[in-house]
RODO-2510 file (C-alpha; in nm, 4 decimals, decimal comma):
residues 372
     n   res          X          Y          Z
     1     x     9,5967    -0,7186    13,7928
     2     x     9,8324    -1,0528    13,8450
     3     x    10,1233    -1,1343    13,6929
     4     x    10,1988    -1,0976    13,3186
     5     x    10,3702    -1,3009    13,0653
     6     x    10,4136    -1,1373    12,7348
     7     x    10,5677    -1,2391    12,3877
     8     x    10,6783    -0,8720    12,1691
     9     x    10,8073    -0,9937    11,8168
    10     x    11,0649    -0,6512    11,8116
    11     x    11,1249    -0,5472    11,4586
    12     x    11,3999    -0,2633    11,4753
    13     x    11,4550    -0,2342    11,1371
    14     x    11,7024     0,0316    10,9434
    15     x    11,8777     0,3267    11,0596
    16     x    11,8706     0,4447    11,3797
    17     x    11,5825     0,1731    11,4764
    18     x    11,7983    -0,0699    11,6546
    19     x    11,9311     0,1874    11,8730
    20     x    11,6118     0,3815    12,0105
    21     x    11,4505    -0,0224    12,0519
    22     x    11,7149    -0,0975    12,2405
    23     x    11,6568     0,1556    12,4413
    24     x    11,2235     0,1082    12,4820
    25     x    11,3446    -0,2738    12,6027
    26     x    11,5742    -0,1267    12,8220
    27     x    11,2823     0,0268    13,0037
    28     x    11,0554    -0,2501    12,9275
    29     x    11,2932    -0,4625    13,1241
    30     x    11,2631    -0,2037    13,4237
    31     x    10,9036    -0,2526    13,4185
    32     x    10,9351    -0,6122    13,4240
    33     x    11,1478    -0,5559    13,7870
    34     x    10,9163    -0,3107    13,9139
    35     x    10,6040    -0,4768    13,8554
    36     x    10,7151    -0,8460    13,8224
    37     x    10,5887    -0,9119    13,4693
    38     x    10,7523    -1,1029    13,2427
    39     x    10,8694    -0,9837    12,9175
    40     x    10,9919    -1,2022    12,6155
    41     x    11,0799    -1,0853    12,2734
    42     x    11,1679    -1,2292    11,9006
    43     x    11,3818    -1,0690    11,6933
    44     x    11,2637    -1,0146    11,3328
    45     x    11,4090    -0,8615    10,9705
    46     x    11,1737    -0,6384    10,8706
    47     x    11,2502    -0,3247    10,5952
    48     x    11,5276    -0,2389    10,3804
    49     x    11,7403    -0,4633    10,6315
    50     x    11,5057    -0,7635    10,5574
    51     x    11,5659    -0,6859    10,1429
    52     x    11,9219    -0,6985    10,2082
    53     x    11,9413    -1,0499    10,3878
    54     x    11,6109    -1,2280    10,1688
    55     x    11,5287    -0,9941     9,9257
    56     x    11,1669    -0,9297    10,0574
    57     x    11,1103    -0,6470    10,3241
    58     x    10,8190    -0,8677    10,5323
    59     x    10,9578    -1,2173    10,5337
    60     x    10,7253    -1,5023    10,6063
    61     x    10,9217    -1,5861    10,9293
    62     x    10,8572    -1,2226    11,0402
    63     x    10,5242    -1,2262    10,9421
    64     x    10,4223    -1,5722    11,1225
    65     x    10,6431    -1,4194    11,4530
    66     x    10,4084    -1,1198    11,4611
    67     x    10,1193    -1,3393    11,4278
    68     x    10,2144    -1,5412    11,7442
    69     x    10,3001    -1,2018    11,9614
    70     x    10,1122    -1,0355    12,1906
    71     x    10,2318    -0,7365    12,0829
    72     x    10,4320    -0,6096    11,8010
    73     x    10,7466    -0,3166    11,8647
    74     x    10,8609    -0,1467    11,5094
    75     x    11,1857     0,0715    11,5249
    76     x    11,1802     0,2439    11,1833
    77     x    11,2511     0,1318    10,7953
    78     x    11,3639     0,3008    10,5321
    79     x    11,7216     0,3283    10,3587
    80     x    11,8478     0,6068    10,1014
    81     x    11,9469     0,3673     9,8287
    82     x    11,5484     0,2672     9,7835
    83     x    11,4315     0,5683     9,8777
    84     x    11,6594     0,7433     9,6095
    85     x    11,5902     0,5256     9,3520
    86     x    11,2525     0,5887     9,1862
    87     x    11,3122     0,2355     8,9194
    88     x    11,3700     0,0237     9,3021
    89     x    11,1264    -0,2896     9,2442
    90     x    11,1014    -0,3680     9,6033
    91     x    11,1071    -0,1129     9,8940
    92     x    11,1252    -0,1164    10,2887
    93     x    10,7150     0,0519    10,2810
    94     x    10,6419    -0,2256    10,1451
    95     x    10,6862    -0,4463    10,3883
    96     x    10,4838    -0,2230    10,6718
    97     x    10,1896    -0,1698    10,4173
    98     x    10,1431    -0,5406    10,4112
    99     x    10,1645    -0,6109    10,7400
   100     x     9,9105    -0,3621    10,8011
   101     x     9,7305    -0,5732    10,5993
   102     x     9,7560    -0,8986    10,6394
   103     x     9,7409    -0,7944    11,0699
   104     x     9,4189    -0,5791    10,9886
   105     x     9,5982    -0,2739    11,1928
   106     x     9,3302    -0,0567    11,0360
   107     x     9,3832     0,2106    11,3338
   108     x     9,6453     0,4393    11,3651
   109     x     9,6446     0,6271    11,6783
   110     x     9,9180     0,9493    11,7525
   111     x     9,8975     1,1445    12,0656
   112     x    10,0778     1,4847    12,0188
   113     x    10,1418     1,6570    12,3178
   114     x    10,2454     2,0176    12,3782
   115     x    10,5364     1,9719    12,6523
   116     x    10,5603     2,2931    12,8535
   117     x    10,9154     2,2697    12,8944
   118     x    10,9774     2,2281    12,5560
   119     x    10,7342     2,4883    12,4156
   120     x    11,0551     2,6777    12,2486
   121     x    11,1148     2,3780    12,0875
   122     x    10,8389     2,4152    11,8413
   123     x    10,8088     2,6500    11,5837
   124     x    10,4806     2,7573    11,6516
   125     x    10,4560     3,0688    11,9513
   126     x    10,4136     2,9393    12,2863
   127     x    10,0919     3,0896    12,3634
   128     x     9,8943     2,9450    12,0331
   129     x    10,0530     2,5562    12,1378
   130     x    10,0940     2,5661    12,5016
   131     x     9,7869     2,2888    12,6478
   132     x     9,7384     2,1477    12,3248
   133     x     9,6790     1,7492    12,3566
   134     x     9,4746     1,5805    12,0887
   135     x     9,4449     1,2099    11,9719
   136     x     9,4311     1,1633    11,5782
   137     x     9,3102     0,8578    11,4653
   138     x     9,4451     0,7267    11,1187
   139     x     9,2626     0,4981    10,9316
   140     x     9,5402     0,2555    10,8547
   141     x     9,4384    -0,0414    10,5698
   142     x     9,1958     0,1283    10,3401
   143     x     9,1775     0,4429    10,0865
   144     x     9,4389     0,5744     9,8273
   145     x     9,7370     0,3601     9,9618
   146     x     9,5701     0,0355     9,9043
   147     x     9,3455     0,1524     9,5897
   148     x     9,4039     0,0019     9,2532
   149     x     9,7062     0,1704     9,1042
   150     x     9,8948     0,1828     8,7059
   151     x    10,0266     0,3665     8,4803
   152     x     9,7913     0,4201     8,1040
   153     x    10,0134     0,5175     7,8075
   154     x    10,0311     0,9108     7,9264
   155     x     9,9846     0,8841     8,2784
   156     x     9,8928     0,7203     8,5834
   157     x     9,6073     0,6068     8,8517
   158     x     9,5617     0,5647     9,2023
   159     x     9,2475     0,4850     9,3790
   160     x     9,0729     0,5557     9,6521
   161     x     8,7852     0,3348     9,8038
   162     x     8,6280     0,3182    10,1472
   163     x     8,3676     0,0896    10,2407
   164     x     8,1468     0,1620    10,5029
   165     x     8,2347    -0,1435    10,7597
   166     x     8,6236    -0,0258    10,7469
   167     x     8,4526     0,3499    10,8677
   168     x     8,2146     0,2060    11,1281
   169     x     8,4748     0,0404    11,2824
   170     x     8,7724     0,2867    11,3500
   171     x     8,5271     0,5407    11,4336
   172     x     8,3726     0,3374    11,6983
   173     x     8,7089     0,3185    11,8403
   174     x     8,7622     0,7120    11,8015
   175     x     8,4108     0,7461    11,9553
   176     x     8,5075     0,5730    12,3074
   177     x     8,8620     0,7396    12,2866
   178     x     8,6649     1,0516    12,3206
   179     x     8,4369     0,9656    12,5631
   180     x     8,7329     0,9118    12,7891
   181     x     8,8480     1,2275    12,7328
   182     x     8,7715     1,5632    12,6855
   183     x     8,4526     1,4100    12,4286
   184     x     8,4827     1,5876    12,1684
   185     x     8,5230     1,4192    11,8021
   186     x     8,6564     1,6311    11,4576
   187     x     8,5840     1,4277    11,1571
   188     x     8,8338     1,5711    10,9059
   189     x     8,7475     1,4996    10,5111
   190     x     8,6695     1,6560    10,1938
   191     x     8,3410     1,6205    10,1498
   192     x     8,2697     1,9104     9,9244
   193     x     8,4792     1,6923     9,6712
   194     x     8,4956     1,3450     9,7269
   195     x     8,2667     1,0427     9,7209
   196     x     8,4422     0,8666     9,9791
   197     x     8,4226     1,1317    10,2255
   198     x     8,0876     1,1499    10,1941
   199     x     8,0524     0,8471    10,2926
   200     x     8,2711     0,8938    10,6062
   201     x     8,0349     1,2150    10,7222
   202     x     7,7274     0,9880    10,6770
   203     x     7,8760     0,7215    10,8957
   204     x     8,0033     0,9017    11,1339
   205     x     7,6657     1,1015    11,1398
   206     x     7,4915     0,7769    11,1608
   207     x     7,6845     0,6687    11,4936
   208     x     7,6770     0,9950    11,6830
   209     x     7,3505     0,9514    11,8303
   210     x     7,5114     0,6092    12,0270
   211     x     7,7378     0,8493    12,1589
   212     x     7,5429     1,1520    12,2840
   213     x     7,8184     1,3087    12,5105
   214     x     8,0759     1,3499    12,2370
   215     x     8,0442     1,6592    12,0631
   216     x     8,1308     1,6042    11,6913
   217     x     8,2097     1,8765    11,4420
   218     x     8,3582     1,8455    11,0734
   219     x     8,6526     2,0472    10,8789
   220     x     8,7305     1,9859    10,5331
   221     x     9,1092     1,8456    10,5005
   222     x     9,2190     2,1882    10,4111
   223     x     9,0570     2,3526    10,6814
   224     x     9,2052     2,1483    10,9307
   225     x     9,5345     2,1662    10,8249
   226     x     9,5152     2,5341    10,9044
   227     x     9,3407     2,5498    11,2023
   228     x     9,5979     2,2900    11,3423
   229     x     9,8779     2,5459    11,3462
   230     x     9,6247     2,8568    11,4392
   231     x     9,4703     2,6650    11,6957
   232     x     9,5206     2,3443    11,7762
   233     x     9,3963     2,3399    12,1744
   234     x     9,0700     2,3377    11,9933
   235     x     9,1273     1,9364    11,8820
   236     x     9,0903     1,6564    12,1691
   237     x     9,0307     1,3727    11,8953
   238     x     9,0590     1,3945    11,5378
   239     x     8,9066     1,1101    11,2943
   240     x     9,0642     1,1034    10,9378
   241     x     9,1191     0,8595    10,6401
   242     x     9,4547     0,7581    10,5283
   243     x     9,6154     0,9948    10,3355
   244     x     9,4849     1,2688    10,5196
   245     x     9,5852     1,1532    10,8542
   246     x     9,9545     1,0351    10,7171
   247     x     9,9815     1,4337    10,6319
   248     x     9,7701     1,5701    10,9277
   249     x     9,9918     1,3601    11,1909
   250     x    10,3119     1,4530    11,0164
   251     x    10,2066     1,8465    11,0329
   252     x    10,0778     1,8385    11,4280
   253     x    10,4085     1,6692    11,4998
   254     x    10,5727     2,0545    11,5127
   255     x    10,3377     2,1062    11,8220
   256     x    10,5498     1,8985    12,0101
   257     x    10,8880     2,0340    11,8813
   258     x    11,0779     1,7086    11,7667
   259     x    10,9216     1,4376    11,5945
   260     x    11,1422     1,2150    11,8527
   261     x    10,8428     1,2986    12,1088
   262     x    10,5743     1,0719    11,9502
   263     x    10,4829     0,7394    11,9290
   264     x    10,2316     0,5502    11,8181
   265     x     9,9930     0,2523    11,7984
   266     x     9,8662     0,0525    11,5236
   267     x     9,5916    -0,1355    11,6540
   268     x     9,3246    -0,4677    11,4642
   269     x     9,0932    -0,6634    11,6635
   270     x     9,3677    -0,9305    11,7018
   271     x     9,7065    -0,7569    11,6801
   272     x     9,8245    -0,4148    11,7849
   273     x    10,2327    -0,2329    11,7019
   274     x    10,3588     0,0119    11,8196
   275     x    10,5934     0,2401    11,6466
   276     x    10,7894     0,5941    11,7087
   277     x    10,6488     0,8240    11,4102
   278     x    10,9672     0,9500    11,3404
   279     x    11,1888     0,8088    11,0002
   280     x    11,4439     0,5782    11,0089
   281     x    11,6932     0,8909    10,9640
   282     x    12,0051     0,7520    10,8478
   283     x    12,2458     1,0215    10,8732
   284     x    12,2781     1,0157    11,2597
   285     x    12,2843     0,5997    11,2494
   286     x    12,5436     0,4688    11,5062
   287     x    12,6127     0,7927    11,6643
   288     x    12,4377     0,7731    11,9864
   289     x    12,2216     1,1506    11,9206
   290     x    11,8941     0,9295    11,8069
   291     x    11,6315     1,0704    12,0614
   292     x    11,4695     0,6919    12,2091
   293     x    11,1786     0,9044    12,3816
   294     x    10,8831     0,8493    12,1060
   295     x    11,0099     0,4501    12,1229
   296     x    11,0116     0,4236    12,5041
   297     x    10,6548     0,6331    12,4736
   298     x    10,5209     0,3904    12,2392
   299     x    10,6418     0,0901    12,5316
   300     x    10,4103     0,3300    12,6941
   301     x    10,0985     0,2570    12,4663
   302     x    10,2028    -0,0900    12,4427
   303     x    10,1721    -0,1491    12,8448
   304     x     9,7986     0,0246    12,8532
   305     x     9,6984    -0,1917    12,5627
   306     x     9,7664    -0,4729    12,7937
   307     x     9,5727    -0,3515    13,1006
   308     x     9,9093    -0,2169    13,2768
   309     x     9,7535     0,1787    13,3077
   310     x     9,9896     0,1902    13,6350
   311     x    10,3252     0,0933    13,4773
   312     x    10,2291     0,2776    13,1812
   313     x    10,1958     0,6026    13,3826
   314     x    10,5466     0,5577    13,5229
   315     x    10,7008     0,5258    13,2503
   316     x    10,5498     0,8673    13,1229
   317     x    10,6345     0,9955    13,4654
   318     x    10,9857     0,8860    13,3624
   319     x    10,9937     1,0613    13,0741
   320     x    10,8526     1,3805    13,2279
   321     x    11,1697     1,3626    13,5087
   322     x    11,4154     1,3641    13,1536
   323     x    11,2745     1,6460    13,0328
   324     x    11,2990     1,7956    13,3424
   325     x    11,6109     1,7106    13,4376
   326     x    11,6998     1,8098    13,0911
   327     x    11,8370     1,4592    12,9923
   328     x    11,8159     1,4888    12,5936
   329     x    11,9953     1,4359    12,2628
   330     x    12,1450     1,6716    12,0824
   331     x    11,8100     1,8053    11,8673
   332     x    11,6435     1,9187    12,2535
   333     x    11,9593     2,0009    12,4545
   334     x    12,2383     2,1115    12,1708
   335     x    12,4622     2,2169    12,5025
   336     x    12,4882     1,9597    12,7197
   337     x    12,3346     1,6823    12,5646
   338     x    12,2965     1,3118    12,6411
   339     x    12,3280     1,0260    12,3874
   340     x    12,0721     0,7896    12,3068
   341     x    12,1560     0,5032    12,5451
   342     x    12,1917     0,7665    12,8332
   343     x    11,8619     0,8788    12,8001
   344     x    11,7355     0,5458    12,7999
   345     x    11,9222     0,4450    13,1164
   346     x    11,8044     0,7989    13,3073
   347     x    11,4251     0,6509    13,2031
   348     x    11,4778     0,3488    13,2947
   349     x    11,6493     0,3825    13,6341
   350     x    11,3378     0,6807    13,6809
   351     x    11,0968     0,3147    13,6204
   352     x    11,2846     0,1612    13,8969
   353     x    11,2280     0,4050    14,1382
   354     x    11,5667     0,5095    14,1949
   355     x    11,6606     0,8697    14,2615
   356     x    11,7514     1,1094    14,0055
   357     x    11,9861     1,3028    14,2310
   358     x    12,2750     1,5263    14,0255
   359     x    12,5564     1,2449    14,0888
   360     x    12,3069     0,9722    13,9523
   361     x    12,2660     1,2150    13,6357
   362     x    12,6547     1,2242    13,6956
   363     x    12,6988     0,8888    13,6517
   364     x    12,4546     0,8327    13,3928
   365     x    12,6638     1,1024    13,1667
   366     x    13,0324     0,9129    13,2525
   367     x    12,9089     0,6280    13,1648
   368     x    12,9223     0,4803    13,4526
   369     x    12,5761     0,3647    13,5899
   370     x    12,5801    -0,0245    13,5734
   371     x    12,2029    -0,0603    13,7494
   372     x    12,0192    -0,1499    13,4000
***
């Protein structure tokens, strides 16, 4: 593949955001050397940042610079004084949920890796997590979260409605994702209760037969959620509605150990973000212990969406020689920890090709590497 130019409207949003984007362009920019793409990127308010400065969390200007990128990086949103405040009008979620929208992102997709070297990271015994590497795909724009919602006189309503082109769709994706790997599909819903996941079984029931080398077997919600922490080696791709994949992904993230492991994609047929999973977590904000690894992953995503499989496997190569070389934050190595931006700069310098010898990691720790 030639030469690529590339626009990424970067939203970094609240909290610790800024700091672990900074750190995926930081790499991106490495790639860029390496590989002699070009890289360009528009800076946008989106979240509780974005209510702050216009009172709206998805401004029209960051909505139209999203539009015109070939690519979309999110940091994270989210701020204590709207998430506190159960009366707040307008909220940073609100602001993703549109864009979702309005960008048709209507597929989530979360890899969740079992890291051997950080197997006693994870809460879960070594032996039930250890080779465990699934794909769950979230549908993103549909169900409960976009439902009809209000409060009667003594209560309240939210609902949930599927239609059966916003099922075909995501599953063909989850379909081919399996095919190109270990092809086998879990449709996870609760059909012994609800309508719309009855639908989803006869769907995905109806496209199997166009893919007859993917296995496909179905667990009800609850089901799943079990089986995920008894066994979860037994899941290569998981299919799921909203809600049930906003929980699902959220649970499997203990498999890696540290929600600062994994990032994401939001993909449409026109746009596609890509996001860490993790919260905007405002407590460690301007401290330098955010972990940037699910970000720079994510940069990871980003590059095989555009065709760039080889860069895209260095960078997880450089991420592999961190954890390795034991370059972390504070939540993976509470002893000799790195901060964020040294992290970042190990990964980065790892893109480039240069050596990771222990007076590089030297200089990386006293601050003192000037090569990004």
């Amino acid at each position: 593949m030639g030469i690529l130019r590339k626009k990424i409207a970067v939203l970094a949003g609240d909290g610790i955001g800024p700091e672990v984007c900074h750190e995926a362009i930081k790499v991106l920019d490495a790639v860029a050397e390496r590989f002699g793409h070009r890289f360009t990127y528009d800076y946008q308010l989106m979240g509780a940042c974005a209510i702050d400065a216009t009172g709206d969390p998805l401004p029209e200007s960051t909505l139209a610079a999203c539009r015109a990128a070939d690519a979309i990086l999110l940091g994270a949103i989210g701020d204590p004084k709207y998430d506190n405040n159960p009366a707040a009008k307008v909220r940073p979620e609100q602001g993703l949920l549109r864009l979702r929208k309005e960008l048709g992102l209507y597929a989530n997709i979360r890899p969740v890796t079992a890291y051997d070297i950080l197997l006693p990271h994870s809460p879960l015994k070594a032996d039930r997590i250890a080779g465990a590497d699934m794909l769950i795909y979230r549908e993103l724009t549909g169900g409960i979260y976009f439902g009809e919602k209000g409060r009667t006189e003594n209560g309240a309503f939210d609902h949930c409605t599927y239609t059966r082109p916003e099922i075909t769709r995501i599953a063909h994706l989850a379909f081919q994702s399996a095919q190109n790997r270990r092809k086998k599909l879990t449709l996870v819903d609760k059909a012994n209760v609800l309508e719309t996941s009855r639908l989803w079984r006869e769907v995905v029931q109806e496209l199997a037969p166009a893919y007859p080398d993917v296995a496909v077997d179905y667990l009800f919600v609850d089901n799943a959620a079990m089986q995920l922490i008894l066994n979860p080696k037994q899941f290569d791709v998981m299919l799921t509605e909203n809600m049930f994949g906003d929980i699902l992904s959220d649970e499997a993230s203990v498999i890696a150990g540290s929600l600062g492991l994994l990032p994401s994609a939001s993909v449409g047929d026109k746009a596609a973000l890509f996001e860490p999973i993790h919260g905007s977590y405002p407590q460690a904000k301007g401290r330098s212990i955010a972990n940037p690894i699910a970000t720079i992953l994510s940069i990871a995503m980003m590059l095989e969406h555009f065709g760039l499989q080889e860069a895209a496997n260095v960078v997880k190569d450089a991420v592999q020689d961190a954890l390795a070389q034991n370059v972390l934050t504070p939540e993976l190595n509470p002893t000799s920890s790195s901060t964020t931006e040294q992290v970042g700069t190990h990964i980065a310098q790892c893109v480039l090709g240069f050596p990771t010898s222990q007076l590089h990691r030297d200089n990386i720790k006293a601050g003192m590497s000037t090569i990004i």
